[in-house]
PDB file of N, CA, C and O in Angstrom:
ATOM      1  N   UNK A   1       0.828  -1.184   0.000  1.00  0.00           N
ATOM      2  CA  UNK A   1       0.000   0.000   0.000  1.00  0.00           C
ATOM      3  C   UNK A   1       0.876   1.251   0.000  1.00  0.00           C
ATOM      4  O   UNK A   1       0.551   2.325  -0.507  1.00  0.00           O
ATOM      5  N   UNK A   2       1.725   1.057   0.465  1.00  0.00           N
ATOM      6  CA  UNK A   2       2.997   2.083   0.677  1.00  0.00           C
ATOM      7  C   UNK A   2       3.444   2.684  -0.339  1.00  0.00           C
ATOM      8  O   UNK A   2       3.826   3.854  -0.360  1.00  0.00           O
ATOM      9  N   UNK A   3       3.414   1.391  -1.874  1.00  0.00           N
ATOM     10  CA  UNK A   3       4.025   2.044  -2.688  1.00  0.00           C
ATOM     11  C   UNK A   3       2.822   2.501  -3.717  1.00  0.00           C
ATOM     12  O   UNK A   3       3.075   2.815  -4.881  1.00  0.00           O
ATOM     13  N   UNK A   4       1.418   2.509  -3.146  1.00  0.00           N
ATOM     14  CA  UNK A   4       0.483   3.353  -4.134  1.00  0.00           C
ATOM     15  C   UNK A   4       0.614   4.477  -3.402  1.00  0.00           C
ATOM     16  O   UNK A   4       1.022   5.369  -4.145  1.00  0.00           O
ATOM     17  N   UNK A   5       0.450   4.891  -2.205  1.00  0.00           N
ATOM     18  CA  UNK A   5       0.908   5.995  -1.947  1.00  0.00           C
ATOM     19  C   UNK A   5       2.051   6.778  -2.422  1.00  0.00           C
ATOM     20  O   UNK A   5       1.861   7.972  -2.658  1.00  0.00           O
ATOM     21  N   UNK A   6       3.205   6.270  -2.592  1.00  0.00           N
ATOM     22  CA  UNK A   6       3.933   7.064  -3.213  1.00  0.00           C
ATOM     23  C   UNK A   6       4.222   7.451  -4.754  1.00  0.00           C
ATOM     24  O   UNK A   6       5.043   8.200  -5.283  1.00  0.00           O
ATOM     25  N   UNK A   7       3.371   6.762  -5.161  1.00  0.00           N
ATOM     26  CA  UNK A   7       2.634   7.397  -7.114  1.00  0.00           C
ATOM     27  C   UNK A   7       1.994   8.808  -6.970  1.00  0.00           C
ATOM     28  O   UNK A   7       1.157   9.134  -6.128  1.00  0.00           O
ATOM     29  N   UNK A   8       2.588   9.660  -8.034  1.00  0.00           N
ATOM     30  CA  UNK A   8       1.893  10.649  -8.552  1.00  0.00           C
ATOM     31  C   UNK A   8       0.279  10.291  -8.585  1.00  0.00           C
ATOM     32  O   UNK A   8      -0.412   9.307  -8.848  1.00  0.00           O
ATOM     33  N   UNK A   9       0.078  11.660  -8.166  1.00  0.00           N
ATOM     34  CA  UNK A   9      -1.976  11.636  -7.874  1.00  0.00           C
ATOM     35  C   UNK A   9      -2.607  10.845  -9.392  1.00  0.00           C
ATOM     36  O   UNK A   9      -3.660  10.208  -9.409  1.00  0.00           O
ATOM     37  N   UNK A  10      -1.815  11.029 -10.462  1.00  0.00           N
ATOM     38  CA  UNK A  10      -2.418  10.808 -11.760  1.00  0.00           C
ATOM     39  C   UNK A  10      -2.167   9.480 -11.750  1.00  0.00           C
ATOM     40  O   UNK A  10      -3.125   8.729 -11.562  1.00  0.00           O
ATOM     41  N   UNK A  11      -0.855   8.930 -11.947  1.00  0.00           N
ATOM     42  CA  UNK A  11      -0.532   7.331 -11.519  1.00  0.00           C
ATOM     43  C   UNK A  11      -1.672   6.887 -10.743  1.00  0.00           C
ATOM     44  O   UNK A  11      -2.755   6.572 -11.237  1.00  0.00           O
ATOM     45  N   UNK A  12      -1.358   6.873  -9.373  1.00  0.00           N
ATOM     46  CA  UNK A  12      -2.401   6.154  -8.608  1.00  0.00           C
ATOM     47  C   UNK A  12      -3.757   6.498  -9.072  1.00  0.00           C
ATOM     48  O   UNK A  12      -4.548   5.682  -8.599  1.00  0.00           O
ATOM     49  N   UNK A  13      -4.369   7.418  -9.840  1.00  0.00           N
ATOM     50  CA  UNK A  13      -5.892   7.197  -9.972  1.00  0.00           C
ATOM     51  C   UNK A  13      -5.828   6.273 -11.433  1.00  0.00           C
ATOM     52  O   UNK A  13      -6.835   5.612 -11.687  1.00  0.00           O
ATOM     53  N   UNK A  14      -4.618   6.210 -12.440  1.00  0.00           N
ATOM     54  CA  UNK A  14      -4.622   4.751 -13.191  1.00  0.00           C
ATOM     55  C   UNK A  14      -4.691   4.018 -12.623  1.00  0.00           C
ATOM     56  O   UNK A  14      -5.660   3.307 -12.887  1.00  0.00           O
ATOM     57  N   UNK A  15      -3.952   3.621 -11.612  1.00  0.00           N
ATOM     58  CA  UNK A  15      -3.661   2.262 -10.819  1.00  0.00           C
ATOM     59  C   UNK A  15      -5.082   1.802 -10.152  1.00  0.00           C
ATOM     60  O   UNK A  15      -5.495   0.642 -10.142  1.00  0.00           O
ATOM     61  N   UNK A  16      -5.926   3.245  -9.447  1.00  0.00           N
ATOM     62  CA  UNK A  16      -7.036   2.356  -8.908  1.00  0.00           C
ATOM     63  C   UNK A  16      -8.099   2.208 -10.321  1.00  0.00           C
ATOM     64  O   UNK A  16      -8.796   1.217 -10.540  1.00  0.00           O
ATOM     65  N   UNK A  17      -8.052   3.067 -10.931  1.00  0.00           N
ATOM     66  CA  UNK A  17      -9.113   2.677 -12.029  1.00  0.00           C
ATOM     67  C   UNK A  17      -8.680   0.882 -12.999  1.00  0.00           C
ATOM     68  O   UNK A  17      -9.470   0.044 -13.434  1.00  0.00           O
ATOM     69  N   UNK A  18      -7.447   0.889 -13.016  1.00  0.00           N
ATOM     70  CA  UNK A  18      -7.395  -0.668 -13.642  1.00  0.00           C
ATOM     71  C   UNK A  18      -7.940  -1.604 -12.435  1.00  0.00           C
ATOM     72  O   UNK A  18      -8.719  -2.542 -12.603  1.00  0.00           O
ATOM     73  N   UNK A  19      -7.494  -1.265 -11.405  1.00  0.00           N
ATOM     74  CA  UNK A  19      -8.442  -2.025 -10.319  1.00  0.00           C
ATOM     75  C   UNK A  19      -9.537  -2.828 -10.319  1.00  0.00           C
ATOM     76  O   UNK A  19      -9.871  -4.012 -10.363  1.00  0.00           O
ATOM     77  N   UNK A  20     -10.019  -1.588 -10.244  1.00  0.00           N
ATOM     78  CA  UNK A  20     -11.627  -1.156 -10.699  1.00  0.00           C
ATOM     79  C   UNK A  20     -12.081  -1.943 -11.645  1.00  0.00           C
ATOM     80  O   UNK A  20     -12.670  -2.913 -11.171  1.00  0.00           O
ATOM     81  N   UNK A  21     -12.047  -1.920 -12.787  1.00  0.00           N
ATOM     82  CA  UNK A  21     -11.781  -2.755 -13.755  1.00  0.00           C
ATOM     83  C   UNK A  21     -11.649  -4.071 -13.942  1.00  0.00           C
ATOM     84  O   UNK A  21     -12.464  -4.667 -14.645  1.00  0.00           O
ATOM     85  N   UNK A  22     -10.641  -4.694 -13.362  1.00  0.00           N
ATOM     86  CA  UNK A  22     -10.409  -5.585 -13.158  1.00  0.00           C
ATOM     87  C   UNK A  22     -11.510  -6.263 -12.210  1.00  0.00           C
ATOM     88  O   UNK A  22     -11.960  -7.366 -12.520  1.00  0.00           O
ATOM     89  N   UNK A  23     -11.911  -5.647 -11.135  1.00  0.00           N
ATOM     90  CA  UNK A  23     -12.880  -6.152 -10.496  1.00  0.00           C
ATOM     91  C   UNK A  23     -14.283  -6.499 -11.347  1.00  0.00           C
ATOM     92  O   UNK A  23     -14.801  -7.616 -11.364  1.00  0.00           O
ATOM     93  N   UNK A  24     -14.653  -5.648 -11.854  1.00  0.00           N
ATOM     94  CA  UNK A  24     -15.669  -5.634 -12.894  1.00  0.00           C
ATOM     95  C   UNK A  24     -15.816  -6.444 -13.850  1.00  0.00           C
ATOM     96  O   UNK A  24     -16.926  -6.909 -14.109  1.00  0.00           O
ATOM     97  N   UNK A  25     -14.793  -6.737 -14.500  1.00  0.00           N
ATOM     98  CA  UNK A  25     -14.273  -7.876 -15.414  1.00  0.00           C
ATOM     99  C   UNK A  25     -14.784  -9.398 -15.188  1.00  0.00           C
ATOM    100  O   UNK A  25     -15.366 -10.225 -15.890  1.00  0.00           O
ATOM    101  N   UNK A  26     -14.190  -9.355 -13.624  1.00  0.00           N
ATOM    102  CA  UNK A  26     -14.208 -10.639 -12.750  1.00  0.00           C
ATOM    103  C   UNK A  26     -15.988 -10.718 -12.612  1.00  0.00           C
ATOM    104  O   UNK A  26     -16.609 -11.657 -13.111  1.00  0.00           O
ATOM    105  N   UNK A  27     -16.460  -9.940 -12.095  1.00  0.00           N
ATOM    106  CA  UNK A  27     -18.338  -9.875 -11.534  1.00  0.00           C
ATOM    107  C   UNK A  27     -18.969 -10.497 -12.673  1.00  0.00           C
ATOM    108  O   UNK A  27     -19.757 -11.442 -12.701  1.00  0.00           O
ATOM    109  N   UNK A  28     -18.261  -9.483 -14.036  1.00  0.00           N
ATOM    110  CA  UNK A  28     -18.946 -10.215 -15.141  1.00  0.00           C
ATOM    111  C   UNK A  28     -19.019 -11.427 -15.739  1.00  0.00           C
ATOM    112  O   UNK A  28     -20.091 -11.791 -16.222  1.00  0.00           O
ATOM    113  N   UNK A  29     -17.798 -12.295 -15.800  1.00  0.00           N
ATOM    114  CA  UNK A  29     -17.367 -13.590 -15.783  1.00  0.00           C
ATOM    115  C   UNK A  29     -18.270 -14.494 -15.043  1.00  0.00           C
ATOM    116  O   UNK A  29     -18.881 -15.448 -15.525  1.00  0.00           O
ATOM    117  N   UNK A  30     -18.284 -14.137 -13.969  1.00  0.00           N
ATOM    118  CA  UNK A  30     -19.316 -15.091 -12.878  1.00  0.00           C
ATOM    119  C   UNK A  30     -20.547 -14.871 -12.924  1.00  0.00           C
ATOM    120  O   UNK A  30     -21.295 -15.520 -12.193  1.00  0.00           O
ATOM    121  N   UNK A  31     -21.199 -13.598 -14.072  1.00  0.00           N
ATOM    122  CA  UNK A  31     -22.417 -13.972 -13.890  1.00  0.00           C
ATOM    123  C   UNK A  31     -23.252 -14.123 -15.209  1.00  0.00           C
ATOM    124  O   UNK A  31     -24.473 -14.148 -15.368  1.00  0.00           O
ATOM    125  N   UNK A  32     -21.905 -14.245 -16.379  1.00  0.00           N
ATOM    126  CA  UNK A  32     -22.241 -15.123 -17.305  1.00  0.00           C
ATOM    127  C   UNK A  32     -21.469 -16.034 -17.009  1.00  0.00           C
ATOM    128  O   UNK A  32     -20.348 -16.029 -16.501  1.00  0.00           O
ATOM    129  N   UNK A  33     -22.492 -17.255 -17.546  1.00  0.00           N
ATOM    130  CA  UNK A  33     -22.264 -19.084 -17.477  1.00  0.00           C
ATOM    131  C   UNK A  33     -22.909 -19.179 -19.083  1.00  0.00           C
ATOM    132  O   UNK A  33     -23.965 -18.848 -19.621  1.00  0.00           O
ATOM    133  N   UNK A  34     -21.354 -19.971 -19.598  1.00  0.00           N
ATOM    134  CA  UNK A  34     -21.737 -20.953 -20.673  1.00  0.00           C
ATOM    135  C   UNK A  34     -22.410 -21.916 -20.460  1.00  0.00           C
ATOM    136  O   UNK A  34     -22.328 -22.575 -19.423  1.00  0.00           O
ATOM    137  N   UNK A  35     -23.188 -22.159 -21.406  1.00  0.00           N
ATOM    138  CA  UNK A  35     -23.716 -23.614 -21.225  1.00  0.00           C
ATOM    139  C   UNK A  35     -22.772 -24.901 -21.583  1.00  0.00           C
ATOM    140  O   UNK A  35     -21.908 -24.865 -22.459  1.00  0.00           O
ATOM    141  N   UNK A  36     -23.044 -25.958 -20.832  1.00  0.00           N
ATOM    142  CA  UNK A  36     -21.564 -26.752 -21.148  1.00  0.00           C
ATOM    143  C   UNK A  36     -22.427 -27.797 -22.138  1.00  0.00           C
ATOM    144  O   UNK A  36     -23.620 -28.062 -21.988  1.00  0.00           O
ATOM    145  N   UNK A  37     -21.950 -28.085 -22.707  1.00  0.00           N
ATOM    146  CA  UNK A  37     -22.184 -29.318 -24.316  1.00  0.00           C
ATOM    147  C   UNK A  37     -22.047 -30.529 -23.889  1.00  0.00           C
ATOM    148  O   UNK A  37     -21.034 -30.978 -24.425  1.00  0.00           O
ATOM    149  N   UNK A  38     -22.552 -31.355 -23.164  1.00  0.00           N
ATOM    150  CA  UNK A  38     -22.363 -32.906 -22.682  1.00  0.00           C
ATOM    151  C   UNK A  38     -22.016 -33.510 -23.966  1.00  0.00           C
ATOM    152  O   UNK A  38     -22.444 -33.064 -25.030  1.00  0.00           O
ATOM    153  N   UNK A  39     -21.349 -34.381 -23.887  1.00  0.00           N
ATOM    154  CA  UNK A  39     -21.366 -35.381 -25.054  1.00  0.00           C
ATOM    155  C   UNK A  39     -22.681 -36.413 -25.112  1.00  0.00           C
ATOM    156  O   UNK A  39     -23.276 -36.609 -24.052  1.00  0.00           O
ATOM    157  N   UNK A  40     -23.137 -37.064 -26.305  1.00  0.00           N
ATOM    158  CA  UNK A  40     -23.836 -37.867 -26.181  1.00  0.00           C
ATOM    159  C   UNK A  40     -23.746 -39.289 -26.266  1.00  0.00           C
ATOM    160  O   UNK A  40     -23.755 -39.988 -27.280  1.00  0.00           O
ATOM    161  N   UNK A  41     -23.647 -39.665 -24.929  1.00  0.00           N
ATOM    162  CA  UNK A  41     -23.166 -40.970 -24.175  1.00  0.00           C
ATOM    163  C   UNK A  41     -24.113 -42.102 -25.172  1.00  0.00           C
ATOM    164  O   UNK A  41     -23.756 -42.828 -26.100  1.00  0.00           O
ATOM    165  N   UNK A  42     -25.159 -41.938 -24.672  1.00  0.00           N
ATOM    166  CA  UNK A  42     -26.219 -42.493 -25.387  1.00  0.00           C
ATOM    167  C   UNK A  42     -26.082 -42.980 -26.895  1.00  0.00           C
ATOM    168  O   UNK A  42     -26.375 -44.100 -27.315  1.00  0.00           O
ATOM    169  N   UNK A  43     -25.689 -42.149 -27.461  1.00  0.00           N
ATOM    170  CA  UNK A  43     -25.409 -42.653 -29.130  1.00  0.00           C
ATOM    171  C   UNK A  43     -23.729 -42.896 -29.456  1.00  0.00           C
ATOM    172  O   UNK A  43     -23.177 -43.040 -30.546  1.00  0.00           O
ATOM    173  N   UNK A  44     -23.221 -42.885 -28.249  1.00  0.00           N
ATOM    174  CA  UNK A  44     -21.684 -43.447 -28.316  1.00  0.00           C
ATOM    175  C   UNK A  44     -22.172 -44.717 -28.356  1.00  0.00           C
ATOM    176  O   UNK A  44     -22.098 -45.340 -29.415  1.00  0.00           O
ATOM    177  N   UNK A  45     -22.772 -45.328 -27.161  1.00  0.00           N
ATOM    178  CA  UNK A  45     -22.835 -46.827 -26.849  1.00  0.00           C
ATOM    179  C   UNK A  45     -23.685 -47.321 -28.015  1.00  0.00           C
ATOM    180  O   UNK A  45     -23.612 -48.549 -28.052  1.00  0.00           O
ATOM    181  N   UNK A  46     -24.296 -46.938 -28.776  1.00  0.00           N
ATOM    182  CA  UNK A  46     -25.398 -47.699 -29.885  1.00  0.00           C
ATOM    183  C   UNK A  46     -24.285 -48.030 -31.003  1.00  0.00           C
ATOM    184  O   UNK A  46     -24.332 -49.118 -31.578  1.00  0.00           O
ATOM    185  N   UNK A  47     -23.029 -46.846 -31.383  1.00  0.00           N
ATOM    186  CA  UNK A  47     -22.331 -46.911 -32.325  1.00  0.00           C
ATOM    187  C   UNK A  47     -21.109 -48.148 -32.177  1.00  0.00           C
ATOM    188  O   UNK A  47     -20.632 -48.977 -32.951  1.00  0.00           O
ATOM    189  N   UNK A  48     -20.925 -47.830 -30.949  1.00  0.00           N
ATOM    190  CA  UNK A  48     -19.862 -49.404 -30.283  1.00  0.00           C
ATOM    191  C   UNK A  48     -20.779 -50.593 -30.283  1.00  0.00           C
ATOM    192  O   UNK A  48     -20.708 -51.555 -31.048  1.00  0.00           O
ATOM    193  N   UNK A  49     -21.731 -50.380 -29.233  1.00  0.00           N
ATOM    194  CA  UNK A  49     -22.508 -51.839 -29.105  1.00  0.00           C
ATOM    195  C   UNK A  49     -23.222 -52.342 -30.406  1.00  0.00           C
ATOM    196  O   UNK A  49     -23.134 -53.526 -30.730  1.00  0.00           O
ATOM    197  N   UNK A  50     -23.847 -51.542 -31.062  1.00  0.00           N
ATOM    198  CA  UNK A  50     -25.117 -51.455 -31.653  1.00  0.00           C
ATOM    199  C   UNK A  50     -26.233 -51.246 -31.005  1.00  0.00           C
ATOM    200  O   UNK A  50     -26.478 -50.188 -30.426  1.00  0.00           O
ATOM    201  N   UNK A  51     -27.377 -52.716 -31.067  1.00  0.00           N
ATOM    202  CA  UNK A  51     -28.725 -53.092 -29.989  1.00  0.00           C
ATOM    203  C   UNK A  51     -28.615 -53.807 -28.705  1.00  0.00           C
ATOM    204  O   UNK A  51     -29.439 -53.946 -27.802  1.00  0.00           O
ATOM    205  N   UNK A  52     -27.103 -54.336 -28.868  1.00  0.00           N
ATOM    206  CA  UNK A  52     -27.278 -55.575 -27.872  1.00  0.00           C
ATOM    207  C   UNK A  52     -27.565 -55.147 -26.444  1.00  0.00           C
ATOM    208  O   UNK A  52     -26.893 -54.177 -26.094  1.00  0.00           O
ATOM    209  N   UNK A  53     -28.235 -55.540 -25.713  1.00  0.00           N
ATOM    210  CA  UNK A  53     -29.081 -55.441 -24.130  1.00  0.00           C
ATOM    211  C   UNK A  53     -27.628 -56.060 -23.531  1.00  0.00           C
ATOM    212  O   UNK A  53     -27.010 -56.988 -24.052  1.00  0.00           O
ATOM    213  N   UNK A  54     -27.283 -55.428 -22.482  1.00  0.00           N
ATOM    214  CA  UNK A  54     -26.408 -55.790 -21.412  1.00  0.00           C
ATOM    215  C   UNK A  54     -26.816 -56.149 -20.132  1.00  0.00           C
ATOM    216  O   UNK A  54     -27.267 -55.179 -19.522  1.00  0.00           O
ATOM    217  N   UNK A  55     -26.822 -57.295 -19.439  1.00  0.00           N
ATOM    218  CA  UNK A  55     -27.388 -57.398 -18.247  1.00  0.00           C
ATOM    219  C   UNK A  55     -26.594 -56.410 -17.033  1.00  0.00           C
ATOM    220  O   UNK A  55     -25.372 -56.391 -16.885  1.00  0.00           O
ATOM    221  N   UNK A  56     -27.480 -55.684 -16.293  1.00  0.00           N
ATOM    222  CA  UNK A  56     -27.116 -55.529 -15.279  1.00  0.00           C
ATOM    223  C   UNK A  56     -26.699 -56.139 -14.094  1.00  0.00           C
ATOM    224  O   UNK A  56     -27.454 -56.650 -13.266  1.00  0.00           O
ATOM    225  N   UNK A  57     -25.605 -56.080 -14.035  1.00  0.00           N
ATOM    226  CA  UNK A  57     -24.747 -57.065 -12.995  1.00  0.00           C
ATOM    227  C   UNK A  57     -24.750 -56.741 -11.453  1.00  0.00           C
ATOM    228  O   UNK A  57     -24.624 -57.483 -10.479  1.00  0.00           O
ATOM    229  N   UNK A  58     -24.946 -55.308 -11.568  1.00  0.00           N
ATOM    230  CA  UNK A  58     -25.287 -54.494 -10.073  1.00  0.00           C
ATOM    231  C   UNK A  58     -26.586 -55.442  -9.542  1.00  0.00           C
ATOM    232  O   UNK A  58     -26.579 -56.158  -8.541  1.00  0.00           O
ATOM    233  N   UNK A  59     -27.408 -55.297 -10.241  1.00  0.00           N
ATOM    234  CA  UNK A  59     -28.835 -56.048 -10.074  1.00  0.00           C
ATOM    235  C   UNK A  59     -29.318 -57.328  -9.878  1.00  0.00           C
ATOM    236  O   UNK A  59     -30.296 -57.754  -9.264  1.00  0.00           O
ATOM    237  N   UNK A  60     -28.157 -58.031 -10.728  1.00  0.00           N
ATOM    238  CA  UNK A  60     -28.061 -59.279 -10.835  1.00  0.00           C
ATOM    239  C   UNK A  60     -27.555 -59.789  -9.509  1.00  0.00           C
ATOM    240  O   UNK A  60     -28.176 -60.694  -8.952  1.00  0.00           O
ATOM    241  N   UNK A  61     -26.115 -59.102  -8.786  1.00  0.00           N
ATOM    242  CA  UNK A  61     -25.847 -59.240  -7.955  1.00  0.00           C
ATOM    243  C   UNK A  61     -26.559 -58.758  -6.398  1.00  0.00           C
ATOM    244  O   UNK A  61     -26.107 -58.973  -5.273  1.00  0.00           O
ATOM    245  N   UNK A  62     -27.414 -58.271  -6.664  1.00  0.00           N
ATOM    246  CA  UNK A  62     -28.375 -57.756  -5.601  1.00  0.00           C
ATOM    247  C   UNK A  62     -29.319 -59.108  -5.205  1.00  0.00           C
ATOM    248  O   UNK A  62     -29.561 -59.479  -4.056  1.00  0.00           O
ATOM    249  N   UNK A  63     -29.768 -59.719  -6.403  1.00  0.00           N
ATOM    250  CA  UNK A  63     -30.727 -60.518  -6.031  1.00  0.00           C
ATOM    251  C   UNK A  63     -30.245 -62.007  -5.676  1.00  0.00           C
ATOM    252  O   UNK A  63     -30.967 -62.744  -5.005  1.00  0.00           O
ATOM    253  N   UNK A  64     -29.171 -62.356  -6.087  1.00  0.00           N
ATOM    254  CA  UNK A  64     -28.016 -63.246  -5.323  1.00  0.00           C
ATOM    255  C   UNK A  64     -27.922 -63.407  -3.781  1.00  0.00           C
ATOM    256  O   UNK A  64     -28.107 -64.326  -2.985  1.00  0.00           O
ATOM    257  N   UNK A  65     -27.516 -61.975  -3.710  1.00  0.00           N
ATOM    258  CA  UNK A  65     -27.197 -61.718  -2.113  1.00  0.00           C
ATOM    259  C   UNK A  65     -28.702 -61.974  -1.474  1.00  0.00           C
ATOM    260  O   UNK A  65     -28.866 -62.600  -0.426  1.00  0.00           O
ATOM    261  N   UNK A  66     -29.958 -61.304  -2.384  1.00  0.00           N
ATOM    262  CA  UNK A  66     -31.169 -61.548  -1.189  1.00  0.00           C
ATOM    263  C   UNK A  66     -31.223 -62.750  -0.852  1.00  0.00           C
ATOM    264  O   UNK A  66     -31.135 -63.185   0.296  1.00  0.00           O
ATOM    265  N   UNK A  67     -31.375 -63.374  -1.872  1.00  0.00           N
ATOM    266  CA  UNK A  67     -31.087 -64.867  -1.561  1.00  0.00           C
ATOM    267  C   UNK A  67     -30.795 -66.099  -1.173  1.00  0.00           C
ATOM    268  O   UNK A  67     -31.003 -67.050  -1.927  1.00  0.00           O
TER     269      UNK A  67
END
């Protein structure tokens, strides 16, 4: 802080106006949000698998254990 004090009056009112600025910059950033683009998982697995049905093994193994 010491050494904005010792800037010429004109200096230091650049220095706080990029500040300034900078702060503003930042507010704006955060209160635009891109929308983010998911990939589509869904038509990955049709292009690898094709149709084929996969058993669920989580499930499979659930009803084991009730058992």
């Amino acid at each position: 802080m010491e050494k904005v004090k010792a800037l010429p009056p004109r200096e230091r009112e650049k220095f706080f106006l990029a500040v300034l600025e900078l702060k503003e910059d930042s507010v704006k950033r955060k209160n635009k949000r891109e929308r983010v683009k998911w990939p589509d998982v869904e038509a990955r697995v049709r292009r690898i698998f094709g149709k084929r049905v996969f058993p669920n093994l989580v499930l499979l193994e659930r009803e084991e254990q009730a058992s």
